[in-house]
C-alpha angles and dihedrals in degrees: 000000000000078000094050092055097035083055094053099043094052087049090055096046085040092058092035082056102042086050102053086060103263125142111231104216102144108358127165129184116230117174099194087063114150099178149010125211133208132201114195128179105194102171108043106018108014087222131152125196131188134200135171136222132207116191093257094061093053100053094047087046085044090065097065114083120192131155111280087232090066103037083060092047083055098051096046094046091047095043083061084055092058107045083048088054120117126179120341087355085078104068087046088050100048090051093044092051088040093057084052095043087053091052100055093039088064091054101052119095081225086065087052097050091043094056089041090064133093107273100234106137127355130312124243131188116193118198113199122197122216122183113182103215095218099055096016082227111150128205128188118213113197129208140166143187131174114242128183083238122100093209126033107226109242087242095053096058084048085055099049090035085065094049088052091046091048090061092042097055087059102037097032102026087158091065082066141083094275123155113289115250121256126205116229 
């Protein structure tokens, strides 16, 4: 009976997915899932990733400690992987970014005030990433809301990440594209 269920669940999830615009290379249902979490680059790809975490996979993922500069050096590398990724590279890719995605979410003060909120609804974690052309330097900017979807729609992301961008162009103007700086 529990497969039964467990069928028809993932086919649910499966269509509400496929219908809010998301590609299903390597998708796995987990029903203990706390949070999803979303990589968008909206300068140089367009692309938008998801992966989903369950609580045991955060507290394993909780236990390595490495320095914040090079987990984000790590996403960003392997975010050019997967967008690279072709065929069955693409399931491989898409784990290997999630466990760094994970990583860097645990250590954002956005993770700590999302998890800090009143659970009603899902909760979602955005990574932005931001290169700037002239240094090829590359910075993530995490956010994160609670929705009454499951699922954010691809679109939608797009849509808050703007918002988020529009701020940031005024507030952060270095993480953009500015003109390079030239010794004298």
């Amino acid at each position: 009976m529990d497969d039964i269920q467990t069928y028809r669940a993932k086919k649910k999830l499966k269509k509400m997915l496929s219908n809010k615009s998301w590609c299903l290379e390597g998708f796995h249902l987990n029903s203990d899932l706390v949070v999803n979490a979303y990589i968008y680059d909206p300068f140089d790809t367009g692309e938008v990733a998801l992966a989903e975490f369950t609580e045991q996979d955060i507290s394993r993922l909780k236990l390595i400690k490495e320095p914040i500069e090079a987990v984000c050096g790590a996403v960003d590398q392997q975010f050019k992987r997967y967008v690279m990724a072709t065929g069955a590279q693409i399931r491989k890719r898409i784990e290997e970014l999630g466990i760094l995605m994970c990583i860097y979410m645990l250590n954002t003060a956005s993770y700590q005030t999302l998890c800090a909120k009143e659970k009603t609804g899902h909760r979602h974690f955005i990574i932005l990433l931001y290169r700037n052309r002239h240094t090829n330097e590359c910075t993530l900017l995490p956010f994160s809301l609670v929705s009454q979807e499951a699922i954010l729609d691809v679109e939608l992301i797009k849509q808050y990440a703007q918002s988020v961008i529009a701020r940031d162009e005024v507030a952060n103007p270095s993480y953009f594209n500015a003109s390079p700086v030239v010794p004298i």
